[in-house]
mmCIF file of the N, C-alpha and C atoms, coordinates in Angstrom:
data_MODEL
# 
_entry.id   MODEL 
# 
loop_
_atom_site.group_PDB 
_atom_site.id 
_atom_site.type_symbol 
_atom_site.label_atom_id 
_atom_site.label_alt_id 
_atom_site.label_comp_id 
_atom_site.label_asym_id 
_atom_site.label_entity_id 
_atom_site.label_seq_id 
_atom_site.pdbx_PDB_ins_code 
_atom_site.Cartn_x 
_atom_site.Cartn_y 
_atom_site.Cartn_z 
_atom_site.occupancy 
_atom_site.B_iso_or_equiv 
_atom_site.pdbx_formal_charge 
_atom_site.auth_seq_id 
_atom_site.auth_comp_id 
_atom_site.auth_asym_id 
_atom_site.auth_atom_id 
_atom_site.pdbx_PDB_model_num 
ATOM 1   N N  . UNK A 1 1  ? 0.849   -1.159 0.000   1.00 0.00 ? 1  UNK A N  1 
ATOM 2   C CA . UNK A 1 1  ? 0.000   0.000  0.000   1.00 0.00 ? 1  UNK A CA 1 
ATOM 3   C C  . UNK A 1 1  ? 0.906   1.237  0.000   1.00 0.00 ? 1  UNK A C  1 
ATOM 4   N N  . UNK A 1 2  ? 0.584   2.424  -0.772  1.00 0.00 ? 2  UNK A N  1 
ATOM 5   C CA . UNK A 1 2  ? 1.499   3.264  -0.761  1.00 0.00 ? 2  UNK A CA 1 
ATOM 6   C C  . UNK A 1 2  ? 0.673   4.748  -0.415  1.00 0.00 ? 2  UNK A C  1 
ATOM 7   N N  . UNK A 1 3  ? 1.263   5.458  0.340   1.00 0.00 ? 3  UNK A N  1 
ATOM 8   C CA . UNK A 1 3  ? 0.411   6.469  0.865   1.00 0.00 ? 3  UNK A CA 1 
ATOM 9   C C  . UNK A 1 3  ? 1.167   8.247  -0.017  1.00 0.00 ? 3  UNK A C  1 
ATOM 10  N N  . UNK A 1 4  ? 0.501   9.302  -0.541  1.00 0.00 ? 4  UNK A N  1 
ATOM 11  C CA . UNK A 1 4  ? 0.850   10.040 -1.292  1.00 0.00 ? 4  UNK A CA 1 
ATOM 12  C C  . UNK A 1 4  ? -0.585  11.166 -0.950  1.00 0.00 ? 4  UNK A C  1 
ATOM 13  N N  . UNK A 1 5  ? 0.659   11.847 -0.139  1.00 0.00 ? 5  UNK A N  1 
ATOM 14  C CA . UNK A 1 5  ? -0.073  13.473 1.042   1.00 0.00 ? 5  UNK A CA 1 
ATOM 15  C C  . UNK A 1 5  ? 0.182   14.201 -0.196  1.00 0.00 ? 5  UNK A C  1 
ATOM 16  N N  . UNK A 1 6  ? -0.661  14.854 -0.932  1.00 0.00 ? 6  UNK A N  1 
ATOM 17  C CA . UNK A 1 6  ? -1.202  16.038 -1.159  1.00 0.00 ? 6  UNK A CA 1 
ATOM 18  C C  . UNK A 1 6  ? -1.807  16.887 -1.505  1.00 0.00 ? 6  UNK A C  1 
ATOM 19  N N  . UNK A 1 7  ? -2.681  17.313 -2.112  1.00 0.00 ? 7  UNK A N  1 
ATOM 20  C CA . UNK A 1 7  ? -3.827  18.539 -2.426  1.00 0.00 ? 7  UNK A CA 1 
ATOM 21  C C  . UNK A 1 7  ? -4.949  18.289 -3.337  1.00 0.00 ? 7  UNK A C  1 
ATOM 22  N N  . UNK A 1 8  ? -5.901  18.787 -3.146  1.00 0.00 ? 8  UNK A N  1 
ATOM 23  C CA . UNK A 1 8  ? -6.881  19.146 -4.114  1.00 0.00 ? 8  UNK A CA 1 
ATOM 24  C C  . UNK A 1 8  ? -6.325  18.980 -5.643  1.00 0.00 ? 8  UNK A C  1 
ATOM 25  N N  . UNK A 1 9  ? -5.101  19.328 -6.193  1.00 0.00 ? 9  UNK A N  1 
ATOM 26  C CA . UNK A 1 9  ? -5.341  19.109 -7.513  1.00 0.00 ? 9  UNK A CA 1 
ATOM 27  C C  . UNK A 1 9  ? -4.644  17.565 -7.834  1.00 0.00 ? 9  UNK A C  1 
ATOM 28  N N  . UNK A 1 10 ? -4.214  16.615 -6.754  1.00 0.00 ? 10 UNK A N  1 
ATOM 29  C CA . UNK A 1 10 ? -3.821  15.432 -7.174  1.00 0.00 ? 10 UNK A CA 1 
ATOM 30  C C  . UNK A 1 10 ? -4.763  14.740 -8.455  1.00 0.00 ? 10 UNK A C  1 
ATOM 31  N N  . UNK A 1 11 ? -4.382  14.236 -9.191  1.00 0.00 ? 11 UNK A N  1 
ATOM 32  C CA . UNK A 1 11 ? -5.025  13.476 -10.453 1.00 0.00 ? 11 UNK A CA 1 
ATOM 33  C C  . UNK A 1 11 ? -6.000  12.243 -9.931  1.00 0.00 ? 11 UNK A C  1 
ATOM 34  N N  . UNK A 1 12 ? -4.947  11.641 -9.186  1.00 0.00 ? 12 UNK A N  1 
ATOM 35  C CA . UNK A 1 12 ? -5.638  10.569 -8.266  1.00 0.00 ? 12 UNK A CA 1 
ATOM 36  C C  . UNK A 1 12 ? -6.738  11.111 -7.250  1.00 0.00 ? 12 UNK A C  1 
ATOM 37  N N  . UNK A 1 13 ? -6.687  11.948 -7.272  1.00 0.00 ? 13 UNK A N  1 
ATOM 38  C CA . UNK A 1 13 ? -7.759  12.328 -6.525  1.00 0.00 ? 13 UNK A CA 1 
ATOM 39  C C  . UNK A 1 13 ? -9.036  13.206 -7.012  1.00 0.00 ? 13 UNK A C  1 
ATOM 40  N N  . UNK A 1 14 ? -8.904  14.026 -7.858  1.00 0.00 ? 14 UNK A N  1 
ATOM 41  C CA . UNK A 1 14 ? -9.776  14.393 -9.099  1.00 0.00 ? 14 UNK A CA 1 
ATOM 42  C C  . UNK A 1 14 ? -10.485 13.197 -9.497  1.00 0.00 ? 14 UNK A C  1 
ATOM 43  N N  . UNK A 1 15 ? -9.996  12.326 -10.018 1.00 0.00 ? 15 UNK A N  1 
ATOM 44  C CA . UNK A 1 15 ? -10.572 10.785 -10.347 1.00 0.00 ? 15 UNK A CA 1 
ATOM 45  C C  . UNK A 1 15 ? -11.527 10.224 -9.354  1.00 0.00 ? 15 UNK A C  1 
ATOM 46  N N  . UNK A 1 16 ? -11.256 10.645 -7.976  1.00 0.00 ? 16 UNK A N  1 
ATOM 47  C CA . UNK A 1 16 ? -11.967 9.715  -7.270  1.00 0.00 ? 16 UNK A CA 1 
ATOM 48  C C  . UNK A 1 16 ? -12.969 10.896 -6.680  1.00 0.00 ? 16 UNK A C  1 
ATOM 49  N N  . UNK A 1 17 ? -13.090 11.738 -7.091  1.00 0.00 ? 17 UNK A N  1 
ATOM 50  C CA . UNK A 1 17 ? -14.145 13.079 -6.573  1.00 0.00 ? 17 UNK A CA 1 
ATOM 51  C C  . UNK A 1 17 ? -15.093 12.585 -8.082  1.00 0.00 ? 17 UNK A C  1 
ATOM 52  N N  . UNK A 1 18 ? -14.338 12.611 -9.057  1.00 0.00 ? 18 UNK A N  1 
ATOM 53  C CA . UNK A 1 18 ? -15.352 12.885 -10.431 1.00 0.00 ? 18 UNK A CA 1 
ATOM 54  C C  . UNK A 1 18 ? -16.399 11.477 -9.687  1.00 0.00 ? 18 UNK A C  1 
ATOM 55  N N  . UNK A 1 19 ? -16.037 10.097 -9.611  1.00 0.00 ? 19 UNK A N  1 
ATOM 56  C CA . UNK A 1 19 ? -16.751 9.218  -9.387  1.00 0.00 ? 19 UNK A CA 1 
ATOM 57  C C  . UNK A 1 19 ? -17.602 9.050  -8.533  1.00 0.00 ? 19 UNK A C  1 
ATOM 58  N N  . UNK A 1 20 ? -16.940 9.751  -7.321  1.00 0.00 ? 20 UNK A N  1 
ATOM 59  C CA . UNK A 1 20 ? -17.977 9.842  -6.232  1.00 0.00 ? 20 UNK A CA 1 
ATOM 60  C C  . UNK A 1 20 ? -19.152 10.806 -6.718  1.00 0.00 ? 20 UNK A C  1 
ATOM 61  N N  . UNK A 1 21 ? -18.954 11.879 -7.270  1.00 0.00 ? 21 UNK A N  1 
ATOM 62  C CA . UNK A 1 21 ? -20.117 12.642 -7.533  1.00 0.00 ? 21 UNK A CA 1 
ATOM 63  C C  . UNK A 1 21 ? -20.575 12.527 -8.640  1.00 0.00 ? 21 UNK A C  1 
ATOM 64  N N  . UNK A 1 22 ? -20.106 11.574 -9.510  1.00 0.00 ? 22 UNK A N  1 
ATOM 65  C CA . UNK A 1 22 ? -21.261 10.438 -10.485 1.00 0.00 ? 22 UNK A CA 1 
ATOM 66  C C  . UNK A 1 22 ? -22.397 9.548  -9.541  1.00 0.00 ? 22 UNK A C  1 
ATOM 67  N N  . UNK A 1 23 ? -21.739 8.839  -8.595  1.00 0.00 ? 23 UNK A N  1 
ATOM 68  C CA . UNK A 1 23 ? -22.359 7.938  -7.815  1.00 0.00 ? 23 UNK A CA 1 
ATOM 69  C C  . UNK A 1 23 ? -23.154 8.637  -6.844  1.00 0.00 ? 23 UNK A C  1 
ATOM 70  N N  . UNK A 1 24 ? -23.055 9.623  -6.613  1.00 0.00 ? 24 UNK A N  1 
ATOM 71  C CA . UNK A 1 24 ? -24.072 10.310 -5.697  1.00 0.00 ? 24 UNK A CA 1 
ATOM 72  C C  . UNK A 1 24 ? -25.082 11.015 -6.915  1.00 0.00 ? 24 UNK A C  1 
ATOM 73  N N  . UNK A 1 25 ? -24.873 11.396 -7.714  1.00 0.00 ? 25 UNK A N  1 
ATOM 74  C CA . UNK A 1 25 ? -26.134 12.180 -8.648  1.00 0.00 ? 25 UNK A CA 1 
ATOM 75  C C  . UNK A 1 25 ? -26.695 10.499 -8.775  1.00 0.00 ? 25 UNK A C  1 
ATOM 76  N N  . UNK A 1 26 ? -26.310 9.726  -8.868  1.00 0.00 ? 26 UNK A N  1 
ATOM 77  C CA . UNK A 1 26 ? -26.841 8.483  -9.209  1.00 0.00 ? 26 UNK A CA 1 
ATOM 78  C C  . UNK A 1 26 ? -27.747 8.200  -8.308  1.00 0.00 ? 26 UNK A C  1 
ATOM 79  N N  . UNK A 1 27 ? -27.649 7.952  -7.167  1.00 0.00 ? 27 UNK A N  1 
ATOM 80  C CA . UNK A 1 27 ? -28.403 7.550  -5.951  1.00 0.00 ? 27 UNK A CA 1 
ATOM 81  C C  . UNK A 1 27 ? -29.634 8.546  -5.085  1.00 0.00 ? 27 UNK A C  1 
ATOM 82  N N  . UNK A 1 28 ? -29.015 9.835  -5.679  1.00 0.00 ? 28 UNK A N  1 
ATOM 83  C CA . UNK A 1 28 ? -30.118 10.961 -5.565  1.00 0.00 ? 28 UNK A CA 1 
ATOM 84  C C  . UNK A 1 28 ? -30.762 11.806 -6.280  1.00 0.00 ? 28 UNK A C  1 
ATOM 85  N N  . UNK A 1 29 ? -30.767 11.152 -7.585  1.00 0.00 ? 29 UNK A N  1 
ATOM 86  C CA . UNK A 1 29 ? -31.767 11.329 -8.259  1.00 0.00 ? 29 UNK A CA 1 
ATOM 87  C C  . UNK A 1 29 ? -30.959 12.201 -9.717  1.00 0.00 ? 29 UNK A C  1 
ATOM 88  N N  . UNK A 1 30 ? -29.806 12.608 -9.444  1.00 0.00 ? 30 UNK A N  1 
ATOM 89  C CA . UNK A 1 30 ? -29.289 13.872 -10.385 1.00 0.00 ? 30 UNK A CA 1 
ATOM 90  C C  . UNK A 1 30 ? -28.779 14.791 -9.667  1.00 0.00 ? 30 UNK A C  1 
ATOM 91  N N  . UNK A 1 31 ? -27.722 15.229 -10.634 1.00 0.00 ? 31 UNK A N  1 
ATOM 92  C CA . UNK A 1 31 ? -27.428 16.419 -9.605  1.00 0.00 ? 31 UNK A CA 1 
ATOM 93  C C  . UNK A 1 31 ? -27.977 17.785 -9.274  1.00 0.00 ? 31 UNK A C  1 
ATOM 94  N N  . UNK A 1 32 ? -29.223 18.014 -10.130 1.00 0.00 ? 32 UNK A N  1 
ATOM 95  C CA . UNK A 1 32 ? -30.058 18.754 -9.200  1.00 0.00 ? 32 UNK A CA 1 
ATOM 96  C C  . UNK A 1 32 ? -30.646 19.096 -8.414  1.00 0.00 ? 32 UNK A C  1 
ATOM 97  N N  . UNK A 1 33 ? -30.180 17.782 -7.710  1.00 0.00 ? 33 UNK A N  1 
ATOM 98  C CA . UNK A 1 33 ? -31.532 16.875 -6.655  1.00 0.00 ? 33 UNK A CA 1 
ATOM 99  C C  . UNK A 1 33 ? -30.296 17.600 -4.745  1.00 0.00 ? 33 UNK A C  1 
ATOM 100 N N  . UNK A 1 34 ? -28.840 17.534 -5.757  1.00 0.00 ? 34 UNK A N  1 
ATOM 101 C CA . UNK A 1 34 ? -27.899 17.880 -4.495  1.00 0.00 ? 34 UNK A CA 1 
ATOM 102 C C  . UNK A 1 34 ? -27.212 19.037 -5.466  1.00 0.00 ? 34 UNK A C  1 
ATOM 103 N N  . UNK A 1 35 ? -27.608 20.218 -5.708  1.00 0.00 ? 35 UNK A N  1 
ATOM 104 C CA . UNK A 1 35 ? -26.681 21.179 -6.034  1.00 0.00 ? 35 UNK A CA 1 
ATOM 105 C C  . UNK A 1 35 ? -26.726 22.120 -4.501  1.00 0.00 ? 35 UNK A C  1 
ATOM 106 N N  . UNK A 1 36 ? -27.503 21.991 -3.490  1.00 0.00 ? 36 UNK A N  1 
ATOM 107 C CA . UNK A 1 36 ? -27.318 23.010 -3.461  1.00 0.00 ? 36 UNK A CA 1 
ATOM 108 C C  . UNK A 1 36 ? -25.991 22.273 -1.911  1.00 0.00 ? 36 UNK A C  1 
ATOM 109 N N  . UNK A 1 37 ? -25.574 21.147 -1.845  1.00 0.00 ? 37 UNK A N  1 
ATOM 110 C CA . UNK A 1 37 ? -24.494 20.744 -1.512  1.00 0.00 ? 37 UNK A CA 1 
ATOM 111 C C  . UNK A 1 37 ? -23.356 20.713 -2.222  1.00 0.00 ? 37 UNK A C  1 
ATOM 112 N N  . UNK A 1 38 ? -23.056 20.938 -3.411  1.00 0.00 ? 38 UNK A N  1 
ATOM 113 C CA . UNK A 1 38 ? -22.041 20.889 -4.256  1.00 0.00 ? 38 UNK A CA 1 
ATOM 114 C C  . UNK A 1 38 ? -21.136 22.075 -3.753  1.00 0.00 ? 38 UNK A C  1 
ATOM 115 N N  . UNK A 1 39 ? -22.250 23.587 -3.484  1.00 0.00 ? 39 UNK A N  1 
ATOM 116 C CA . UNK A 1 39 ? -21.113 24.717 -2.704  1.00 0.00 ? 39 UNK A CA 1 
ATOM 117 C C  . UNK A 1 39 ? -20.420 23.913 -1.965  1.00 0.00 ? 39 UNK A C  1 
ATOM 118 N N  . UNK A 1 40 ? -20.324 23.373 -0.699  1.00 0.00 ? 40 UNK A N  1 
ATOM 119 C CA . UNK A 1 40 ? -19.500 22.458 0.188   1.00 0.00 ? 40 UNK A CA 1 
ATOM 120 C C  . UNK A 1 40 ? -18.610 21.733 -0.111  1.00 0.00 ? 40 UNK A C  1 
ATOM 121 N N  . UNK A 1 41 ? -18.251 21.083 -0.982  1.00 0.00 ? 41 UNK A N  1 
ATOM 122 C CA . UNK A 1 41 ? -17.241 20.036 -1.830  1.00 0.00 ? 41 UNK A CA 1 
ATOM 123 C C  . UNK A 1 41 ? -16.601 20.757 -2.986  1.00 0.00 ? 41 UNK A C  1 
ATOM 124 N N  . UNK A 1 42 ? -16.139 21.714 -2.522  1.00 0.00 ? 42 UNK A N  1 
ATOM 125 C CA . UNK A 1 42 ? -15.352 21.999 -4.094  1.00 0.00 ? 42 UNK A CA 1 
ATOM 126 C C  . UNK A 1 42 ? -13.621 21.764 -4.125  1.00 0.00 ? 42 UNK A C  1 
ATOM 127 N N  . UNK A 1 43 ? -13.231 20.843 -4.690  1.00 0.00 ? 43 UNK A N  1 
ATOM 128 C CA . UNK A 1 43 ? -11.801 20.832 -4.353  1.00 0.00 ? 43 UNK A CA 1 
ATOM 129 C C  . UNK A 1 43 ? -10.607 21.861 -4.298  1.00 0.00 ? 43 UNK A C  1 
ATOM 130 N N  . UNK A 1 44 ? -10.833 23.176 -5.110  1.00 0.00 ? 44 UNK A N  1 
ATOM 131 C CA . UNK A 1 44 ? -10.441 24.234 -4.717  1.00 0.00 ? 44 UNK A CA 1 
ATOM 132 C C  . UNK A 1 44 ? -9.846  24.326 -2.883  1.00 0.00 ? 44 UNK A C  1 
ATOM 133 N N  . UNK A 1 45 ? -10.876 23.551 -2.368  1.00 0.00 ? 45 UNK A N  1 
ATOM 134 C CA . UNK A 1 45 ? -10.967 24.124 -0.816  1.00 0.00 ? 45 UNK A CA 1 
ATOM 135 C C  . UNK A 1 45 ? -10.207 23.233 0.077   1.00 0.00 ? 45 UNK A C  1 
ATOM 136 N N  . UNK A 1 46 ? -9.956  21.590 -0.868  1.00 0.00 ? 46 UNK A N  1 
ATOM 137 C CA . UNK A 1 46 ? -9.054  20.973 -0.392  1.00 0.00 ? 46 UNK A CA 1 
ATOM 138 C C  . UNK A 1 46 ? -7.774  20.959 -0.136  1.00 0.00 ? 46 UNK A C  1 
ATOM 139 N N  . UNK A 1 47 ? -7.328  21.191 1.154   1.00 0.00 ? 47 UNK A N  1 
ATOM 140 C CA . UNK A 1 47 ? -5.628  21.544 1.034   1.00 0.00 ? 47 UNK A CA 1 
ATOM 141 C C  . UNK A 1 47 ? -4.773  20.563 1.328   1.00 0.00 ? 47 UNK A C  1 
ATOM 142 N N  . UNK A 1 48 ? -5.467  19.155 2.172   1.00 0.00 ? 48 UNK A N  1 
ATOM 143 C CA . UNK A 1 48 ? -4.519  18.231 2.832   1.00 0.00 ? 48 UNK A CA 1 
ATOM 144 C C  . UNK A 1 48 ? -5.410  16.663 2.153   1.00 0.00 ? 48 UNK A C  1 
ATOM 145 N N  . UNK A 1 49 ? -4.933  16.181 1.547   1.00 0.00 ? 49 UNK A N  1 
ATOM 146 C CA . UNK A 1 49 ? -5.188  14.998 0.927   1.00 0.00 ? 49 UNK A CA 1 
ATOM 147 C C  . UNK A 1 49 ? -4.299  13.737 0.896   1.00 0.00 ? 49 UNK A C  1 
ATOM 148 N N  . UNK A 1 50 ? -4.921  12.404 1.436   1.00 0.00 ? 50 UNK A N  1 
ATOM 149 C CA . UNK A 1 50 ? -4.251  11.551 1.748   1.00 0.00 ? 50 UNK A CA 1 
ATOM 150 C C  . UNK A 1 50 ? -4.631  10.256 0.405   1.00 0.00 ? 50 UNK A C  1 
ATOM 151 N N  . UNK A 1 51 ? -3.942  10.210 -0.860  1.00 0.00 ? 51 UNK A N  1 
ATOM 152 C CA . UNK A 1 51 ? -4.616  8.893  -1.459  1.00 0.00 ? 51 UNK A CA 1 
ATOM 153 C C  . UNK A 1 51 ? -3.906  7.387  -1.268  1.00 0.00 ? 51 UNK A C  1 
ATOM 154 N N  . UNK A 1 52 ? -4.929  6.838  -1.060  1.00 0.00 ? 52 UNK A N  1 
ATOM 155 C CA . UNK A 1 52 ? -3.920  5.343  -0.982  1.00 0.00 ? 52 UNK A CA 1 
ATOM 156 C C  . UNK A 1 52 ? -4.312  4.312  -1.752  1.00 0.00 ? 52 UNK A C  1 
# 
């Protein structure tokens, strides 16, 4: 397992935001259904990121 600290613009981690918020418009209907949670999650805002 290999652990790799750092930020909002990691690739590996872009990848796993795009999917998660495929899989959540999925389960709630669209993402209109959660925009007005999307303000809250913007990776911009991420500064400390752990992918493994």
């Amino acid at each position: 397992m290999r652990f790799i600290y750092t930020d909002g613009n990691d690739p590996d981690f872009i990848e796993l935001c795009r999917g998660l918020d495929s899989f959540l418009n999925e389960i709630a209907g669209g993402e209109e259904n959660r925009a007005k949670y999307v303000l809250y999650n913007l990776r911009e805002d991420i500064h400390d990121v752990i992918v493994v």
